[in-house]
N, C-alpha and C positions, 0 to 999 in steps of 0.2 A: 692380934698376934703380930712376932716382927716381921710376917713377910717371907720366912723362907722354910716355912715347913706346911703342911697338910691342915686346913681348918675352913672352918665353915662361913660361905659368904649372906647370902644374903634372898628369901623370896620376897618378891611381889605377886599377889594373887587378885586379877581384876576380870574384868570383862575386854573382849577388842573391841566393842563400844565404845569403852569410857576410860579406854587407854590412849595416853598421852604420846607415850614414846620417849620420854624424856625421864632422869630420872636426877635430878636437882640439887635434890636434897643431901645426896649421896658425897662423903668427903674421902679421899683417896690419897694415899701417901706419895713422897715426892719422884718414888720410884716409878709412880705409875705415871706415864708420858701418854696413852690413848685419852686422847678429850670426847671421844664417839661413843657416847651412850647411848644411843639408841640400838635397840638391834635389827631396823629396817637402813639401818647406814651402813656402807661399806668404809672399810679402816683396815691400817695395816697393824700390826703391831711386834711388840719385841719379849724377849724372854723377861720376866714380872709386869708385865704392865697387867690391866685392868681388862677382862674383852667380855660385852656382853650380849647375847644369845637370850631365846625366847623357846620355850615348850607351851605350846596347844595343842588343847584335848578338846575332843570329840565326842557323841555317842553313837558317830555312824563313821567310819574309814572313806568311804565315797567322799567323805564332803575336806576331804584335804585336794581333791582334785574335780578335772573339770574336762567332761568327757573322753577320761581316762588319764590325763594327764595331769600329773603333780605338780601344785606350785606353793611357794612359798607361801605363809601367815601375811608376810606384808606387799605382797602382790596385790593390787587393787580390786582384781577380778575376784577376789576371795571372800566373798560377802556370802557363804552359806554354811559356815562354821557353826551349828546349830549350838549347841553347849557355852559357846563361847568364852571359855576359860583360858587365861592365859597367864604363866610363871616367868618372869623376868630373871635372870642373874647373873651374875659377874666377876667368876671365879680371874688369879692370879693367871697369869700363861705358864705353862709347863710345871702348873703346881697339881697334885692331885689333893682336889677338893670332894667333902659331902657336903651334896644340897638334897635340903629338905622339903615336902610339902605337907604341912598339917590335915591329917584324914576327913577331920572337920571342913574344907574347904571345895573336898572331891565328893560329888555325888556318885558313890558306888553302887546304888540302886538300877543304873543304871549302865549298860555295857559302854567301855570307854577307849576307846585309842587316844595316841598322841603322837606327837611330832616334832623335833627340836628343828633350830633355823635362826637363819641371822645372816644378815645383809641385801644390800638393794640391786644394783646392777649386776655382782659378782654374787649371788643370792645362792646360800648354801640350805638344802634343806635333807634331816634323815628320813630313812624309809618311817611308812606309819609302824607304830608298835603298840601291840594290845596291851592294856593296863588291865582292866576287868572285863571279866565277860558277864555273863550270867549267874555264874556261880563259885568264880574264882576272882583273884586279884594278886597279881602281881606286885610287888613294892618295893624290889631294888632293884636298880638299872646301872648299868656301867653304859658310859657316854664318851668319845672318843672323839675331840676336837684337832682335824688336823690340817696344818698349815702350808703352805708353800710360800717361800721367802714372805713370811706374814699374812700373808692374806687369807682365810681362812677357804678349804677347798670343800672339804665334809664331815660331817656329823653323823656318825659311826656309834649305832647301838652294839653292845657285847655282851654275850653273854658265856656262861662255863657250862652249860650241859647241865647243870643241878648237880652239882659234881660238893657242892655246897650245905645242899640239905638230903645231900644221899643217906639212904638210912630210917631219917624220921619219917616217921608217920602222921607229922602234924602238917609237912606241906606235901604237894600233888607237885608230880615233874611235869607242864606242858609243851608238847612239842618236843620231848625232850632236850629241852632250852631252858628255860623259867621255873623256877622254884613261887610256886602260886601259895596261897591260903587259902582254905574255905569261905565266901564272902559272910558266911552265918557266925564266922566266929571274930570279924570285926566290931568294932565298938559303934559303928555308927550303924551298924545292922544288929546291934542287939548281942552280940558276943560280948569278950573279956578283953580281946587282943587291938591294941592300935597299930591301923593300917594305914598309917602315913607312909608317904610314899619317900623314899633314900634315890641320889643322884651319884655315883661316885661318876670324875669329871677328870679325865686325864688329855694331854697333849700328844701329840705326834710331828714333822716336817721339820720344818724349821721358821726360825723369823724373820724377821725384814733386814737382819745381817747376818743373815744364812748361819748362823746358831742351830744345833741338832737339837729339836725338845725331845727329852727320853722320858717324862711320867709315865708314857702310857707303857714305855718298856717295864718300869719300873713295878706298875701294878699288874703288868699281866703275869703278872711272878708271885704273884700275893693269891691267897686264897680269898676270897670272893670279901666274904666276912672281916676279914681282918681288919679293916680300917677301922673297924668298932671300936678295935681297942686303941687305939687314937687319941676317940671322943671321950675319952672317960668322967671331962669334965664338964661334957653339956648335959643340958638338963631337960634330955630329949627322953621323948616316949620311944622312941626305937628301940635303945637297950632295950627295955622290959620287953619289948615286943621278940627278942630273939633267945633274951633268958627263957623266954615261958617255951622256943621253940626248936631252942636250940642246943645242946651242949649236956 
């Protein structure tokens, strides 16, 4: 797309094994001035650039930390990440983006947290957030990336109270936060429904010339779902998954 509206970037789904940290391949427009791909590197950056961040998951919450205390994915001490799954990506600054993870890639047989994060000395990382449990699965997240003159400060999960699928009877409210699905009516447990998991990815602070980002003003005015209507031209199993549960 050109750059200045809402669309979709890009997953990588590996192991922290047999992740690099680099990502090469990848070609970016002349707008985007961040050269720091990695998301164990600290960078500053400005309104459209490039900025990229890491979500790992889990099947135990314990193991984002270490004797109680949380630390980041690329902290070295961090070698008991048992699941070891890890989604790369690299939305616009102050663009609100959907990122995706294919339901094929997540083992939902088993209980699952996760955790977004990005950077090394200046190392930002969000609190854990359940994905699946036993019998539920969550599958859209609102992600809040906020800056201070660029530099990135935290990684702010949000959510609406289920204010979203108030009503139906096809999802369960947890916590009264989370709008879940039954994990029996997933595709990979033998249901109908694809439980790919949805990122909406908005900005907050400012950037490295103290510029205000307002996406995340901009979608906390949006009702949860809305961005769907957006994508109309991807050729994502999400739609189906909200036609069947939604409206």
């Amino acid at each position: 797309m050109d750059g200045k509206g809402t669309y979709l970037i890009f997953c990588i789904v590996m192991t922290l094994a047999r992740c690099a940290w680099t990502l090469d391949l990848l070609h970016f427009t002349e707008s985007d001035t961040n050269s720091v791909l990695s998301p164990c590197k600290d960078t500053t950056v400005q309104v459209g650039d490039g900025f990229t961040f890491g979500i790992a998951f889990s099947n135990k919450n314990t193991d984002f930390s270490i004797k109680g205390v949380q630390y980041s994915p690329c902290d070295k001490r961090m070698t008991n990440l048992s699941s070891g799954l890890l989604s790369l990506f690299r939305p616009r600054v102050d663009r609100i983006s959907l990122l995706t993870i294919n339901e094929s890639y997540i083992d939902l047989s088993n209980p699952k947290d996760m955790v977004a994060f990005a950077g090394s000395k200046y190392a930002a990382v969000s609190h854990v957030q359940t994905v699946a449990s036993s019998a539920h699965v969550i599958t859209s997240f609102t992600l809040v990336l906020d800056f201070n003159k660029g530099r990135l400060q935290n990684l702010l999960w949000k959510n609406d109270g289920c204010s979203s699928c108030q009503g139906s009877s096809s999802f369960v409210c947890l916590n009264n936060a989370h709008c879940a699905i039954p994990l029996k009516d997933c595709k990979t447990q033998g249901g109908k429904v694809d439980c790919s998991l949805s990122f909406q990815t908005s900005f907050s602070g400012s950037d490295k010339h103290d510029r205000v980002m307002n996406s995340w003003y901009e979608i906390s005015n949006m009702h949860q779902y809305s961005l769907y209507s957006l994508y109309g031209n991807l050729k994502s199993s999400l739609t189906s998954q909200f036609n069947k549960y939604i409206g």
